[in-house]
N, C-alpha and C positions, 0 to 999 in steps of 0.2 A: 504494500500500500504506500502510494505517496504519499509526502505529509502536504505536496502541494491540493489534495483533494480537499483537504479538510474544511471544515466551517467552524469558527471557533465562537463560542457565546461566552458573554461574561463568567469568570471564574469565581468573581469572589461580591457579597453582599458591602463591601466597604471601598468603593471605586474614590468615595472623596480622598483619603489615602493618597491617589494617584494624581489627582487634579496641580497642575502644573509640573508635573513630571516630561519632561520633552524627550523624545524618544528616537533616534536613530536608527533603521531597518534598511541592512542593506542586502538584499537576497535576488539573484537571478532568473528566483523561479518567480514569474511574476503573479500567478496566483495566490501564491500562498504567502509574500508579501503583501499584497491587496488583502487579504484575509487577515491577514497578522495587523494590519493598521484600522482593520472594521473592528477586530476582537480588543485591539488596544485600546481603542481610542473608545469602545463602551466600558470599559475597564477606568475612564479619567485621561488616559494617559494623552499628548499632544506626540501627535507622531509625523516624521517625516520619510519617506522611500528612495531610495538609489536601490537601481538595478544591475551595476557593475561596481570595481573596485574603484574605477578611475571619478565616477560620478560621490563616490561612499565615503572617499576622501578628499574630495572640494566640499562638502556639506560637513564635514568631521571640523576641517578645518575654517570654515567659515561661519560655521553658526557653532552656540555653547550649546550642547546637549549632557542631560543626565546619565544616558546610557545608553549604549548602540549596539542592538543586535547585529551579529556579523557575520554571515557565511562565510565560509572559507572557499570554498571552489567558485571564484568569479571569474567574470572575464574581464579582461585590462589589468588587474592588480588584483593579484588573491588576497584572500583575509589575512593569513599570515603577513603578508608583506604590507597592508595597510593597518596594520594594529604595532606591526614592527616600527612604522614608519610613524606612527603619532605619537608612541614610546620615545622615540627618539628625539623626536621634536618638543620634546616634555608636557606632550596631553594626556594627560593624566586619568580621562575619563574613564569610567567604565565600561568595560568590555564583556558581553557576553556573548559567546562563539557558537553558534548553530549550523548544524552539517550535519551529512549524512554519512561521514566516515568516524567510524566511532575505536579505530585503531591504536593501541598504546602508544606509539609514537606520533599519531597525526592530537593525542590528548596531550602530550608533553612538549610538541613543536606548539602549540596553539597558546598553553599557559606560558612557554618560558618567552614565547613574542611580546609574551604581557597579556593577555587575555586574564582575565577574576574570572569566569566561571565558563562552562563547556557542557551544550546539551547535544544530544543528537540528533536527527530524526527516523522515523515518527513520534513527534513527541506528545507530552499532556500539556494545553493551552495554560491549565490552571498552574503546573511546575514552574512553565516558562513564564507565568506573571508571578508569581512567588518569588523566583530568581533573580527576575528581574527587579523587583522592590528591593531585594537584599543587597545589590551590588548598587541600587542608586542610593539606598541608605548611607551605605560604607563610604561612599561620595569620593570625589577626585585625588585620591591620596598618593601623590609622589613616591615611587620605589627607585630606592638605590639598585644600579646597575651590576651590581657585586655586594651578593649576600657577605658578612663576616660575622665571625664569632670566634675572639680572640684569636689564634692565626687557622682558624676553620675557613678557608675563604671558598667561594662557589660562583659562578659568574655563569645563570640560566640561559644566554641566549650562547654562547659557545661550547652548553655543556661540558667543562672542567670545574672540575673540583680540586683543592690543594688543602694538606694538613703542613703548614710550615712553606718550606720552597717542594715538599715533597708531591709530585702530582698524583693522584689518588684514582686509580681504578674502578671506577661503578659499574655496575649494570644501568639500563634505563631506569627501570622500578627500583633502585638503588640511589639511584641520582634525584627521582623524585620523591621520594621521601625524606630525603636529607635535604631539597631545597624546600617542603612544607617544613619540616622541622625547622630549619633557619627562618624561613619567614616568620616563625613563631616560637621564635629564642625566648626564654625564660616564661613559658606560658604550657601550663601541662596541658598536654591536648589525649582527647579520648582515639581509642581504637578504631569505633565509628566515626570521628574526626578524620583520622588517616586513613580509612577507606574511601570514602567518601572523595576526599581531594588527589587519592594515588590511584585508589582502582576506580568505584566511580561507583555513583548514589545507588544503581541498582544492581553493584554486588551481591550474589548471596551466598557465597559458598562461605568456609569456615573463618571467623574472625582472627583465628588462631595465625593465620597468614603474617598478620602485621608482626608479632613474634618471631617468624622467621624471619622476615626482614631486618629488625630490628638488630638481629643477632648477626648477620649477614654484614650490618652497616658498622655496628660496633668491633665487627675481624678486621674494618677497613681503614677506618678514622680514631679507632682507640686504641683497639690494644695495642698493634705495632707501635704505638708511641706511646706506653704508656700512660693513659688516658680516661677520662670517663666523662665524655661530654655528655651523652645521654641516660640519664636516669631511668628505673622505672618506678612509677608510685602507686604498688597495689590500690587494684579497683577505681584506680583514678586513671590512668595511661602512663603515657610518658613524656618528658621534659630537657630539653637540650639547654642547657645552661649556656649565659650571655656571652661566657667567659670560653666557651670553646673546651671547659675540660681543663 
């Protein structure tokens, strides 16, 4: 099923919520663009439409917007390359990434461009306005370009990681979870947390996973160096200290 089929009606009974929220929708498929701006715009939201990359980022860059839905596969300029490119230009806006490739590495090329959040499709209209309230709440917040923690350093769009001058070996699902955990230095985050932002909301297999990761990341960035940047605190999760260990 295409999700360009769909018709989407109001998701939620509290649209005032949304009222002055300005909306940016850049999607190829032009149905379900059109649909995504009938279903937003009964939702509060003020929405505007680009149908390629090249139209997605003159309107990014020309008007303020709260948050821009953003396909990846356009034509002119893919979404990766225009979320890279307002990163770079220090637009800070939020980004949430919708497509139909839902591949670990098109989730970790998408967040490390800078993207805040990542759906796929077919998706639920009522997720993607949920989603989308959460990252315009979160609002325009400036990310340094190179995560650190004490000489933990990580730098997401070239995928390298270093403990000291040493450069550090990850896997993908390795790498992304040590840049969730940097992004969220000194902050215990849940199991369901780290699912959630590494595999993805509708994981269901064993939670137990995150555990092996964990131990996985700890063979790579601690012990060899004597180390303990990441803690774990029964029934609560785990916590990467500020200090790197």
């Amino acid at each position: 099923m295409r999700a360009a089929a769909a018709t989407f009606r109001p998701a939620s009974a509290s649209r005032h919520h949304n009222v002055g929220v300005r909306v940016l929708v850049v999607d190829d498929e032009v149905r379900l663009a059109r649909s995504l701006k009938v279903g937003l715009e009964a939702e509060g939201f003020a929405v505007d439409l680009a149908h390629d990359g090249t139209d997605g980022l003159w309107l990014a860059r020309e008007h303020t917007y709260d948050a821009i839905v953003l396909d990846l596969m356009l034509p002119g300029v893919n979404g990766y390359k225009v979320c890279e490119t307002l990163r770079r230009e220090e637009d800070w806006t939020p980004v949430l990434m919708l497509t139909a490739k839902d591949g670990e590495w098109d989730q970790v090329e998408g967040l490390d461009t800078g993207a805040d959040d990542y759906l796929t499709k077919p998706f639920s209209f009522p997720v993607l306005v949920a989603r989308l309230r959460a990252v315009a709440r979160r609002g325009a917040r400036e990310r340094p370009t190179t995560l650190e923690a004490g000489d933990l350093r990580l730098d997401p769009a070239a995928r390298r990681a270093w403990r000291g001058e040493v450069e550090l070996e990850l896997t993908a699902r390795e790498f992304s979870l040590l840049a969730f955990l940097m992004r969220h230095a000194g902050d215990v985050v849940s199991k369901r947390q780290i699912i959630d932002a590494v595999w993805d909301v509708d994981f269901d297999g064993d939670p137990n996973i995150v555990e092996v990761y964990v131990r996985h990341l700890r063979n790579k960035i601690d012990r060899p160096f004597g180390r303990e940047a990441i803690r774990t605190l029964r029934g609560a999760g785990y916590r990467l200290g500020t200090d790197g260990g």
